[in-house]
GUVEXDO-377223 format. One record per residue (C-alpha): residue number from 1; residue in one letter; x, y, z. Coordinates in steps of 0.1 Angstrom, whole numbers, plus 5000, padded with zeros to 4 digits. Layout:
<nodes>
+-----+------+------+------+------+
| seq | type |   xx |   yy |   zz |
+-----+------+------+------+------+
| NUM |    A |    X |    Y |    Z |
...
+-----+------+------+------+------+
</nodes>
This chain:
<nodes>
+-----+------+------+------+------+
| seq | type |   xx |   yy |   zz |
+-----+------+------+------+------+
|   1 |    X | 1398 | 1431 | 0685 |
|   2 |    X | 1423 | 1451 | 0703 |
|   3 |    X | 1437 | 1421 | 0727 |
|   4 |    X | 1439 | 1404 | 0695 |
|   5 |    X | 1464 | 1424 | 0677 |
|   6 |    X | 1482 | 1433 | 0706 |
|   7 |    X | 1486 | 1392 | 0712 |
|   8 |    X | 1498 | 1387 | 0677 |
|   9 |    X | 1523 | 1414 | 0681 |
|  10 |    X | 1534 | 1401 | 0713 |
|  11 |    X | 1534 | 1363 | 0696 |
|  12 |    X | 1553 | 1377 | 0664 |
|  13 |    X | 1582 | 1394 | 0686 |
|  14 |    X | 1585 | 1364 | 0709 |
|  15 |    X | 1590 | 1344 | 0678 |
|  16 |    X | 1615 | 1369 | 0659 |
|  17 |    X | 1638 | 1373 | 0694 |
|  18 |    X | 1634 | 1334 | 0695 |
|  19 |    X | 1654 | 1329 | 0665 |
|  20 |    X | 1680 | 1355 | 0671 |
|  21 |    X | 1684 | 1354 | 0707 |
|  22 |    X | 1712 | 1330 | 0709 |
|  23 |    X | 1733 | 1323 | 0673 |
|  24 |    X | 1743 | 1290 | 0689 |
|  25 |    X | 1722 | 1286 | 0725 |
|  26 |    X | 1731 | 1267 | 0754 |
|  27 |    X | 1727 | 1227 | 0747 |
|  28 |    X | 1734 | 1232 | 0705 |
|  29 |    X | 1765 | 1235 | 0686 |
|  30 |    X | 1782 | 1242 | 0655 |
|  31 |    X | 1803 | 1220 | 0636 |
|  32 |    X | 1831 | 1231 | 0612 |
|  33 |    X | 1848 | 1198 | 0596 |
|  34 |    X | 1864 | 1218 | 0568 |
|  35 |    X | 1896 | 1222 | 0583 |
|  36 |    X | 1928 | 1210 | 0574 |
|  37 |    X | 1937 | 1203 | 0613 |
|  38 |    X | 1905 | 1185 | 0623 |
|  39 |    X | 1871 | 1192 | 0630 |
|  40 |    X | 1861 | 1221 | 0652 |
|  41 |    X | 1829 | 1217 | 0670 |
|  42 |    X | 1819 | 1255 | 0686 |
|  43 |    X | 1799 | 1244 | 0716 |
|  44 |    X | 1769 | 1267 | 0727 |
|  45 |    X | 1766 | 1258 | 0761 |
|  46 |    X | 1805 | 1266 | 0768 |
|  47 |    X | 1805 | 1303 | 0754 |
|  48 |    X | 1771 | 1313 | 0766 |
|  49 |    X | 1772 | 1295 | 0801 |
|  50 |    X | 1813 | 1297 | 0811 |
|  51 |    X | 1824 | 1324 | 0786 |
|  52 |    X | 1794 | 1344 | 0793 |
|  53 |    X | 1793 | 1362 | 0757 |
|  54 |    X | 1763 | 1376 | 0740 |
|  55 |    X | 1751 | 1371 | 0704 |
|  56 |    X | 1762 | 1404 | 0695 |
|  57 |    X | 1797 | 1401 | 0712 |
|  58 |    X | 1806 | 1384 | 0680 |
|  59 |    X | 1773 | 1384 | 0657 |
|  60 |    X | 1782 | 1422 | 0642 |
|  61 |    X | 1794 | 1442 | 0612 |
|  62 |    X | 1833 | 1437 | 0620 |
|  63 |    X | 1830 | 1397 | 0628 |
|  64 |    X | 1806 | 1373 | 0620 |
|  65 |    X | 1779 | 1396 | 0605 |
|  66 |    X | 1752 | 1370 | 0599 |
|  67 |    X | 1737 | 1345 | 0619 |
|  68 |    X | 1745 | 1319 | 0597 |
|  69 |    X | 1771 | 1291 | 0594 |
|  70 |    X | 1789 | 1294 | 0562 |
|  71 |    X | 1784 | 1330 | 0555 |
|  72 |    X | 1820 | 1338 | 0567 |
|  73 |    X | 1851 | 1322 | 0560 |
|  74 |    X | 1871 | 1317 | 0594 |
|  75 |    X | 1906 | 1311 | 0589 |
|  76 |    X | 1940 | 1304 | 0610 |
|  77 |    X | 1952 | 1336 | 0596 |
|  78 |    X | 1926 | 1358 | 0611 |
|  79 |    X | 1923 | 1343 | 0642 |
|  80 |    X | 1961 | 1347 | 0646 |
|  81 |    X | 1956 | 1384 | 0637 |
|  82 |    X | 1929 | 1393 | 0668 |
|  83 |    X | 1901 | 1388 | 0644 |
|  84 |    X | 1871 | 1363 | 0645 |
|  85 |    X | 1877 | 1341 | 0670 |
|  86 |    X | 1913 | 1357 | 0680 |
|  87 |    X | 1890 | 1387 | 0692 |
|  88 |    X | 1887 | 1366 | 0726 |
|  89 |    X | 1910 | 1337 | 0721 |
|  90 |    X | 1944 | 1360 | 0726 |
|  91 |    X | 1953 | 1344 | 0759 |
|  92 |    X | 1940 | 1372 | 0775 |
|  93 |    X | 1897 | 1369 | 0775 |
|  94 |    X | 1906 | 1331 | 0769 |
|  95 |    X | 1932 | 1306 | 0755 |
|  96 |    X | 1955 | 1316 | 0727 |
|  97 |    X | 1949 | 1298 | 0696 |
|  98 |    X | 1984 | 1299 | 0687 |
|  99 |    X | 2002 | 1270 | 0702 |
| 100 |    X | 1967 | 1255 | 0714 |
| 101 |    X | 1951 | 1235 | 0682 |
| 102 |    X | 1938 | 1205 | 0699 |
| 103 |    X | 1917 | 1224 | 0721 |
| 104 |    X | 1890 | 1232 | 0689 |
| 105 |    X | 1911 | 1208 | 0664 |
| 106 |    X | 1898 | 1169 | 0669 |
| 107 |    X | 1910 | 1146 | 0644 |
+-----+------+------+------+------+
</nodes>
């Protein structure tokens, strides 16, 4: 009886940290096709293999709070300002937005 509980416990974290363990993992990605500029595709692969960022980098109170597309609204604007994705593209962590659309833009 013991084992068993103790395996369902095990079994019930392994399935909670499953689906909260990577917001977008490594082979999956996001698309965004609401923007005026083009689609932007957020590729999992590229920010969890080359950028080397954890969930919770960006996944907290101050950015993207939720684990869910659609429950923030991402503009130009904030991103300009250091703030969603502008936290780490400021040309410093990794390219500037400004001046670089087409790199997340595709028409």
């Amino acid at each position: 009886m013991k084992r068993s509980v103790i395996f369902l416990l095990l079994l019930m974290c392994v399935a909670c940290w499953s689906t909260t363990a990577l917001a977008v993992p490594k082979g999956k990605s996001l698309t965004f096709d609401k923007a005026k500029m083009g689609v932007v595709t957020f590729d999992g692969t590229l920010h969890n293999s080359v950028a080397k960022k954890g969930c919770r980098e960006c996944h907290n109170a101050g950015t993207f709070p939720q684990m869910k597309q659609g429950t923030v609204t991402i503009t130009m604007e904030n991103i300009y300002a250091g703030r969603q994705c502008g936290i780490c593209h400021n040309g410093q962590r990794a390219f500037a937005a400004k001046g670089n659309c087409k790199k997340c833009h595709k028409h």
